[in-house]
N, C-alpha and C positions, 0 to 999 in steps of 0.2 A: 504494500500500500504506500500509496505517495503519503509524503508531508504534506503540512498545507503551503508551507515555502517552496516546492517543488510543484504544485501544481498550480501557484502564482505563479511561477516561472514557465510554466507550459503556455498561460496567458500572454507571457509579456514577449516570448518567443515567437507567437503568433497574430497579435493585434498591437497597435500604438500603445499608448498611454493613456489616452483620453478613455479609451476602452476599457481597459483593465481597469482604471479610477473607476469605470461608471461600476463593474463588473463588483469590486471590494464598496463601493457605496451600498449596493444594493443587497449586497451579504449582510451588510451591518443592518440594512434597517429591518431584516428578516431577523436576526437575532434579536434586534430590540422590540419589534412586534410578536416573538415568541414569547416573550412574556405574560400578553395578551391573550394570545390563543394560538392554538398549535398546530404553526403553520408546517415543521418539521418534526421528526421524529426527536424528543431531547437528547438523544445519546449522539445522535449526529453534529450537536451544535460546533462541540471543538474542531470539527471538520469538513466545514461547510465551503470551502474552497475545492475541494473533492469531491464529498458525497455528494456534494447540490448544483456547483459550477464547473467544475471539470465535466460533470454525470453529465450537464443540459447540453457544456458548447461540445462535444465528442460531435452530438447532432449537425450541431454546423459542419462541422469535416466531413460528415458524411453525404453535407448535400450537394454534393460540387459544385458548387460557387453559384446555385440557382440561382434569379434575381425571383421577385412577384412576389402575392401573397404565402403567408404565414400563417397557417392557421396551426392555434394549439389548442388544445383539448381536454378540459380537465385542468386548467393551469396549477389550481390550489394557492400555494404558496408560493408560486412564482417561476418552479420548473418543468420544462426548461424556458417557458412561454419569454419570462422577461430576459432572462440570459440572453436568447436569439435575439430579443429586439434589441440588445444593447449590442452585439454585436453585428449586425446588420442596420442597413439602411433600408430597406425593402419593409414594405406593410407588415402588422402583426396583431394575429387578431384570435385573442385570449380568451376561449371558450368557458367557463368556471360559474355552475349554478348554486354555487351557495352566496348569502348575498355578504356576509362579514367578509368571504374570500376576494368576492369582487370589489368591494370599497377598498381591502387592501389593497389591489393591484394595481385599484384608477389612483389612489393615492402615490402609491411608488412610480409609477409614470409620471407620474406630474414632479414628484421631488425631483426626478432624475432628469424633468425634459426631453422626455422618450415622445416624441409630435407624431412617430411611426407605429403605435402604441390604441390598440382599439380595447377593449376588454365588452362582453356580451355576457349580463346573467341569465343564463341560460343553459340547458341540454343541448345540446349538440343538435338534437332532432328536431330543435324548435327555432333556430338560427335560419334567419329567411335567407336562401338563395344568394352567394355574394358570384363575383368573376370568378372560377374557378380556381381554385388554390393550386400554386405553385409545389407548396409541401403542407403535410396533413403529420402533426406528432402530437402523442398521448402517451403520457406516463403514468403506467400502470396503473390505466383507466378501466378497461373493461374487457372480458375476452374479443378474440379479433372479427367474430360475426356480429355482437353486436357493436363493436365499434363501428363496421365497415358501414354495416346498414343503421346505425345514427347518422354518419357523415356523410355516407357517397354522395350524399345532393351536392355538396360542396366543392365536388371534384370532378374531374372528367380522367378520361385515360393515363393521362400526361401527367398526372400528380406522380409525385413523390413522395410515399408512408415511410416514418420515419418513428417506430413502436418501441421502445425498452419494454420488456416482456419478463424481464428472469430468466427462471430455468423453464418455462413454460413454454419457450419458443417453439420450437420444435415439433412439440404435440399439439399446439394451437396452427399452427400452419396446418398440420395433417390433417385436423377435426374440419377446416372449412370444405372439404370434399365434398363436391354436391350441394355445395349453398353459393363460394365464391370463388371466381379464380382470377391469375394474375400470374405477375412474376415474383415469385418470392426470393429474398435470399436473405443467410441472417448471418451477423457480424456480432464477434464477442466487445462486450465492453469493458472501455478503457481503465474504470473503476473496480468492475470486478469479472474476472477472468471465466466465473462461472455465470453470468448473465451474460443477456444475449441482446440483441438486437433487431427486431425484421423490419429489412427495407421488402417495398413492396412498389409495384408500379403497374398500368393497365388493370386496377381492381374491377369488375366488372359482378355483377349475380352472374352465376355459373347457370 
């Protein structure tokens, strides 16, 4: 497992300064709003450079350098949903139905001057229609059929699924047989060696 000095350093090796500032901003005000209510697990706090920022931007690396919308799913407490918009210029638009969740996130956009920064309280299923999303991520929101079918409105072929899943990867790809298909493929994560990843693309009902 990394440090949290070392996986500030993976930031600062791959975006400016400006970035990585916004990136430890936003850490902090997640730990001072944990005291509030529990936007993270507490055992993860001393590690929130890792468990919560290295976990969200890995996502960015893996979207080759898309531009367009951003949609994220489930934001919660902010991952990876605000991560991406701080490191991105491109739209970002933060799916999260609970409503203390979503006052957090409109609030932390605004401290940070995130202007790329939409937040929606809402289910996924109830999010009217936008230009169809560039990239589609949800952190260990919901198995991958009912994700697909809350969201596919919001996508066309050309998206880019972009799921942390666990150890679940694998047998949830297998289970969509006969409900959805696509291309799957799944990539281990940078955090933890035994979680996984599925990128997905062309999701379509089977």
């Amino acid at each position: 497992m990394m440090t949290e000095d070392e996986a500030r350093s993976w930031f600062a090796d791959r975006y400016d300064a400006a970035r990585v500032e916004r990136v430890a901003r936003f850490l902090e005000i997640v730990r001072e709003e944990s005291g509030r209510q529990n936007l993270v697990a507490a055992s993860t706090l001393p590690n929130l450079w890792f468990r919560h920022g290295l976990d969200s931007a890995q996502l960015v690396e893996l979207a080759e350098a898309r531009e367009g919308l951003w949609i994220d799913i489930g934001t919660g407490g902010g991952f990876p949903g605000m991560v991406v918009a701080i490191l991105r210029d491109s739209p970002t638009l933060l799916v999260e139905p609970r409503q203390k969740r979503a006052s957090f996130l409109r609030d932390a956009a605004d401290a940070l001057g995130l202007a790329n920064v939409r937040v929606e309280q809402k289910r996924a299923e109830s999010v009217a229609p936008q230009p169809p999303a560039a990239i589609v991520s949800a952190r260990a929101v919901a198995a991958l059929p009912a994700l697909f079918g809350g969201a596919a409105h919001l996508t066309d072929r050309d998206t880019l699924w972009l799921l942390p899943k666990g150890r679940s990867a694998r047998s949830e790809v297998e289970a969509l047989t006969g409900s959805w298909q696509g291309l799957f493929h799944v990539e281990h994560s940078l955090t933890d060696p035994e979680s996984l990843i599925v990128i997905a693309r062309g999701i379509t009902p089977a």
